[in-house]
N, C-alpha and C positions, 0 to 999 in steps of 0.2 A: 487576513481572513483564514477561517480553517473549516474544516468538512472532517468527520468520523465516520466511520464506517467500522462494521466487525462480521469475520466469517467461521461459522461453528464449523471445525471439523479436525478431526484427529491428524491430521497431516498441515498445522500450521506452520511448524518449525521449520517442515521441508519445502512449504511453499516459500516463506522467507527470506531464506534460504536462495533457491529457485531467481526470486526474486532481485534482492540485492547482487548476486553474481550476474545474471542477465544485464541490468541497468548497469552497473560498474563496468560491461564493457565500453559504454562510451558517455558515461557522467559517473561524478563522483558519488559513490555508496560504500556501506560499513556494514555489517553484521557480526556481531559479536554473540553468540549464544543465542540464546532467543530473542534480542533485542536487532534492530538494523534502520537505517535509512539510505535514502538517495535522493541527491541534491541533483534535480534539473535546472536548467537555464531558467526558469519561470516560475520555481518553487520548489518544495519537499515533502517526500513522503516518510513518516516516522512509523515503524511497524513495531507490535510488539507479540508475538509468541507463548500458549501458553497450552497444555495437552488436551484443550478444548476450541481453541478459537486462534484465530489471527487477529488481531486489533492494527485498525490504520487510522493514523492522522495527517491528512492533507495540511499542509499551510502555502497563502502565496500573497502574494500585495493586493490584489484585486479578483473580482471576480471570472474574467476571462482566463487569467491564470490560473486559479484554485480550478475552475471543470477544465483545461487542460491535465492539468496533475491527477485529479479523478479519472476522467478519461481515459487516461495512458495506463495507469495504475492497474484500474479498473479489468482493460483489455485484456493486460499482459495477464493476470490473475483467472481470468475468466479461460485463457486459452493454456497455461498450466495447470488449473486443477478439472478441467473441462469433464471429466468423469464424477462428479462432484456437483458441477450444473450451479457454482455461486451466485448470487442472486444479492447483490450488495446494493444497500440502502443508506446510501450517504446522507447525514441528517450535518446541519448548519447549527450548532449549538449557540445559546443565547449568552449574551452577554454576559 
């Protein structure tokens, strides 16, 4: 299963950023340039970076997993860019 989500805002890279070095202290994540992910116990978040937006894709085996991964994602994101007030709208894309 996967969930997307995307957030407009000129400090993608550094949320990213932000992001994957937070999680890689205690699960595996990458960031390489604009691009990064982090692999939790239950699933992955794929982020992509771009001087407009942050782009996220959740994926996990099942649905309790995938809104954990939103969830956490979510939080962490919401409490780094907090001056910013993200407001993420995870859609379920169709087959």
């Amino acid at each position: 299963m996967k969930a997307l989500a995307s957030f407009q805002t000129g400090n993608a890279s550094r949320y990213l950023t932000m992001l994957c070095s937070h999680f890689g202290n205690k699960v595996e994540a990458k960031c390489d340039g604009n691009e990064g992910w982090v692999k939790f116990p239950f699933g992955r978040c794929e982020m992509t970076a771009d001087s407009s937006q942050l782009e996220m894709r959740a994926v996990a085996d099942d649905q309790p997993q995938l809104d954990d991964v939103v969830r956490i994602v979510t939080s962490h994101l919401e409490r780094f860019a907090f001056r910013e007030n993200p407001i993420l709208d995870w859609q379920i894309p169709s087959k």
